[in-house]
C-alpha positions as CSV (number, residue, x, y, z in Angstrom):
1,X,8.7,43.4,3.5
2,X,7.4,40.2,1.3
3,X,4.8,38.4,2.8
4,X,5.9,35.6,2.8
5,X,9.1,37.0,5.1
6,X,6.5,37.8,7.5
7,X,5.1,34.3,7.2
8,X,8.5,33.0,8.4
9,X,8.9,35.6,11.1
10,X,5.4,34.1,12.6
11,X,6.3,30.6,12.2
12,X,10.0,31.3,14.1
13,X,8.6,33.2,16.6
14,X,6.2,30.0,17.6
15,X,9.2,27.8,17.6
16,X,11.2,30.1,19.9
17,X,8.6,30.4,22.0
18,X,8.8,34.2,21.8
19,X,5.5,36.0,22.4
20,X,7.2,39.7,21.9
21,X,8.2,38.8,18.2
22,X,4.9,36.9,17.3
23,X,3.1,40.1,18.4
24,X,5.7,42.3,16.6
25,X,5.5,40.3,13.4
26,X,1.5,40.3,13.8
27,X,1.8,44.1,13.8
28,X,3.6,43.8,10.5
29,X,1.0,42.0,8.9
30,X,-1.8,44.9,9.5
31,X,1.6,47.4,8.4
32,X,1.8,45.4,5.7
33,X,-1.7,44.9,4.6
34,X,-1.6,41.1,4.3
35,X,-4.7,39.1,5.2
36,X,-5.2,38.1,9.0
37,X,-6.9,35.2,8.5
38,X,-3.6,34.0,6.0
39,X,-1.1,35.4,8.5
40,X,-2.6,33.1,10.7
41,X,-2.8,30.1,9.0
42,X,0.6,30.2,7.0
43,X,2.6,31.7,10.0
44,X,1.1,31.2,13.3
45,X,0.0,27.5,12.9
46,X,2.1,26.1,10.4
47,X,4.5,27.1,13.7
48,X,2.9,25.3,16.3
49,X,2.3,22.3,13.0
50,X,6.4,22.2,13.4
51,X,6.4,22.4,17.6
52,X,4.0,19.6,17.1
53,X,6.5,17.7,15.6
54,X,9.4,18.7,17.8
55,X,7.2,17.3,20.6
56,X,6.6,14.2,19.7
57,X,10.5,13.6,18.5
58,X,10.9,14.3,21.8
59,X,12.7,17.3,21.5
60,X,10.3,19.6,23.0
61,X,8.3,18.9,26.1
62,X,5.2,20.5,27.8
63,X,7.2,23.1,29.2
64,X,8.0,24.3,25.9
65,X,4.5,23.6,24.5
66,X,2.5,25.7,26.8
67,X,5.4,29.2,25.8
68,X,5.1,28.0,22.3
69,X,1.2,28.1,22.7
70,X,1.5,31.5,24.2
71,X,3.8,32.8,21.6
72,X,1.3,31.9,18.8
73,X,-1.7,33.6,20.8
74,X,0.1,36.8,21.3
75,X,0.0,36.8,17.4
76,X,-3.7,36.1,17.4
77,X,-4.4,38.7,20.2
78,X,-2.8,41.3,17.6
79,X,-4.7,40.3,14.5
80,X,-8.2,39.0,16.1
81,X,-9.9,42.7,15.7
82,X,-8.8,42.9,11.7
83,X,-10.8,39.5,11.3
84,X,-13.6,40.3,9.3
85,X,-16.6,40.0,11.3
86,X,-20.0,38.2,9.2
87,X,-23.2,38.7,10.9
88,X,-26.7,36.8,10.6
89,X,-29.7,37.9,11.4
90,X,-30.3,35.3,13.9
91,X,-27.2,34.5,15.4
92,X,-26.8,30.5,16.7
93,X,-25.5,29.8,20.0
94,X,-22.6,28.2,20.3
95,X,-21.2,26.2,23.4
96,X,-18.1,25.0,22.9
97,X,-15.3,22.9,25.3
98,X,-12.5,20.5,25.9
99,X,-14.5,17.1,27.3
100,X,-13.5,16.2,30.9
101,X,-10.0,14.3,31.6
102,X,-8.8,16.5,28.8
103,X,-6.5,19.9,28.6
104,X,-5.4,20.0,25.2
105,X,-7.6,22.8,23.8
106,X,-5.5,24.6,20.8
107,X,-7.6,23.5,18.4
108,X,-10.3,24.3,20.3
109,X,-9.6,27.3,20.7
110,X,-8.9,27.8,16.8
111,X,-12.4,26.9,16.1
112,X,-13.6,29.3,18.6
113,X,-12.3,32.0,16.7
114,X,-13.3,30.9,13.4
115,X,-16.7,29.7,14.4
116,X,-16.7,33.6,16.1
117,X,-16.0,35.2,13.2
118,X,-18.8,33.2,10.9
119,X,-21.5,35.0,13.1
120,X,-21.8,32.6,16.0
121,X,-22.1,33.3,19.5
122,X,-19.6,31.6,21.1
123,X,-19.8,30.3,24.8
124,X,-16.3,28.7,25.4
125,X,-16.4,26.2,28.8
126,X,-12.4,25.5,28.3
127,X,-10.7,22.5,28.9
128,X,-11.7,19.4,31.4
129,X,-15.0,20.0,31.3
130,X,-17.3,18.1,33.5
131,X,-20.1,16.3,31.0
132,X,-22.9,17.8,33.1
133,X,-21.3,21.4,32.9
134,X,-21.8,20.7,28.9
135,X,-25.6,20.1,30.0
136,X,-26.1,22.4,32.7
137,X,-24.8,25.5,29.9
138,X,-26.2,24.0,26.8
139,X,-29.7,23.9,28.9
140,X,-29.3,27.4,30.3
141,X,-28.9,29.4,27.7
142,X,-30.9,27.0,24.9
143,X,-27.8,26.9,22.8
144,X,-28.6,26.0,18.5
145,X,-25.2,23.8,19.1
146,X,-22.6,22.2,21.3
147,X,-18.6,21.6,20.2
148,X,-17.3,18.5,21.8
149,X,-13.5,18.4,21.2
150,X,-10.7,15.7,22.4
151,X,-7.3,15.0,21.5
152,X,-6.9,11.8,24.0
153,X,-8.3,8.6,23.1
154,X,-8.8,7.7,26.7
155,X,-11.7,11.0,26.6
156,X,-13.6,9.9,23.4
157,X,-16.1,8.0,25.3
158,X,-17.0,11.1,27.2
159,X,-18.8,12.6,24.1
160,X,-21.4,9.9,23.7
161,X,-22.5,10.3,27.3
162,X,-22.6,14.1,27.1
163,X,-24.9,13.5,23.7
164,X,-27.0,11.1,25.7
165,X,-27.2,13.1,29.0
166,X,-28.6,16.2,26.4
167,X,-31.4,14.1,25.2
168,X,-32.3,12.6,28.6
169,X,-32.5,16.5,29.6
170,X,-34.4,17.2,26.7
171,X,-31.9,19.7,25.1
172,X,-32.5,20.0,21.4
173,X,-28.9,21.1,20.7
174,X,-27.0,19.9,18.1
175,X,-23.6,18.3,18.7
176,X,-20.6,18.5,16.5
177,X,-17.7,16.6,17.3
178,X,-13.7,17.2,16.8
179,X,-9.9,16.4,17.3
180,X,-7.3,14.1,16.2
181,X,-8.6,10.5,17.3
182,X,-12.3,11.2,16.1
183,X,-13.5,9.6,13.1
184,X,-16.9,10.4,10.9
185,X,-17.6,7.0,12.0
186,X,-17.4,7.4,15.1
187,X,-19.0,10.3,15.1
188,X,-22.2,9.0,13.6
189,X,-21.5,5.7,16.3
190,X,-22.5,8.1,19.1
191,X,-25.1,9.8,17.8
192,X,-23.4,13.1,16.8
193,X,-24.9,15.5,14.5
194,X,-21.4,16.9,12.5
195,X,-18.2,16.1,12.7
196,X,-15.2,18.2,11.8
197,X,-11.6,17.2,11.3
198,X,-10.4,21.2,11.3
199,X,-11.6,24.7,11.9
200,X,-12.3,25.2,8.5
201,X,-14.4,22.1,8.2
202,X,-15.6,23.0,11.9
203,X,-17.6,26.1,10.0
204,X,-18.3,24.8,6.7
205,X,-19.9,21.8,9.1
206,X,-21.9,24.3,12.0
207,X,-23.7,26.6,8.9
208,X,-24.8,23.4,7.1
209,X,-26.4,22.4,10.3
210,X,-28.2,26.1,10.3
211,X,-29.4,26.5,6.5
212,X,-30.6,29.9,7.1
213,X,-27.2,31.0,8.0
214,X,-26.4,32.0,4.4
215,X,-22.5,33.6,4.5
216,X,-19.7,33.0,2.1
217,X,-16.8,30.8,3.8
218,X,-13.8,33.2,3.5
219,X,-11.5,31.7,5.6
220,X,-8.9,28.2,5.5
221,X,-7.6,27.2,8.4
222,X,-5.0,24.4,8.7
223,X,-6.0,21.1,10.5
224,X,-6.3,21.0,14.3
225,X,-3.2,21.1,16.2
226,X,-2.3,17.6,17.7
227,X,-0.1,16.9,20.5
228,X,0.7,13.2,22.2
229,X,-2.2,11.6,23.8
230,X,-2.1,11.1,27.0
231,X,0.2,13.9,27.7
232,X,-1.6,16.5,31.0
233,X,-1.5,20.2,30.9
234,X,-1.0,21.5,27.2
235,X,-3.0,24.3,26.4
């Protein structure tokens, strides 16, 4: 089987919101011996890319979304252990989340995986998360860096108190900042120490923070999924 066939078996399965076939056509890829970390990217998000679009022509709704979603992480559940793992000697804690008032977290959870596989230790607080929950963790476990993420321009404010709150508790975490209506500028407005417009920038961004974190980027990723603002209840 060509791998590009398997490509378009990954990126159908998506769109039918068939979670059997993803997995099956995952499998194929290890059968097959193509890369994971392509599989991924040319087949499992260029699908949800397209359901993106079916969404906001209306065609698809969050019904759809959230089996469509599924779908594509049946496919990740299948590849995630052939995703070369990097180490570091001193790994950098990670806590990562959806700001509160937001559920949209698929390109969250993308950057979780990457970041993962870089060598961080991830700490993943999910969607709607309260700002002092972002604190509270952040605090306890005296992470190297938190991920702010938000797909709703009604949330965006949300990261600047979270930054501010961190300072006022004294945390000495860095913050990166993500998602489709952030900007570098307003990144830098709110006092955010990286910003990152996709998973691929998300790590190229979290190891330049950490320049004693010296491992080769092996991975591209394709630009955090996006899904209407505004809309409740997308995973």
């Amino acid at each position: 089987m060509e791998k590009s066939d398997i490509f378009c078996r990954l990126t159908q399965a998506v769109i039918d919101m068939d979670a059997t076939r993803a997995a099956e056509a995952a499998a194929a890829v290890i059968q097959h011996n193509v890369d994971p970390y392509e599989a991924i990217i040319e087949g499992l998000a260029k699908g949800m890319d397209k359901v993106n679009e079916l969404f906001e022509n209306e065609e698809y709704f969050v019904p759809e979304i959230l089996l469509c979603a599924d779908a594509m992480n049946a496919g990740i559940d299948v590849l995630r252990p052939y995703l070369p793992k990097e180490t570091t000697w001193n790994k950098k804690k990670v806590v990562i989340g959806v700001v509160k008032g937001d559920t949209h977290d698929i390109g969250k959870n993308l950057v979780k995986i990457m970041l993962d596989n870089a060598g961080f230790e991830m700490h993943d607080l999910g969607r709607n998360v309260p700002y002092a929950k972002f604190v509270d963790i952040a605090g306890e476990l005296k992470a190297d860096l938190v991920c702010l993420s938000t797909l709703m321009t009604t949330t965006m404010d949300g990261m600047q108190v979270i930054i501010e709150d961190l300072k006022k508790a004294g945390i000495a975490s860095r913050v990166m900042v993500g998602g489709g209506p952030i900007s570098p500028g307003f990144a830098k407005n709110i006092g955010a120490d990286g910003y990152a417009k996709n998973a691929t920038e998300a790590v190229k961004v979290a190891k330049g923070l950490f320049q004693e974190i010296h491992v080769p980027l092996i991975l591209k990723t394709p630009e955090l999924v996006s899904v209407r603002r505004g809309q409740e209840g997308v995973r």
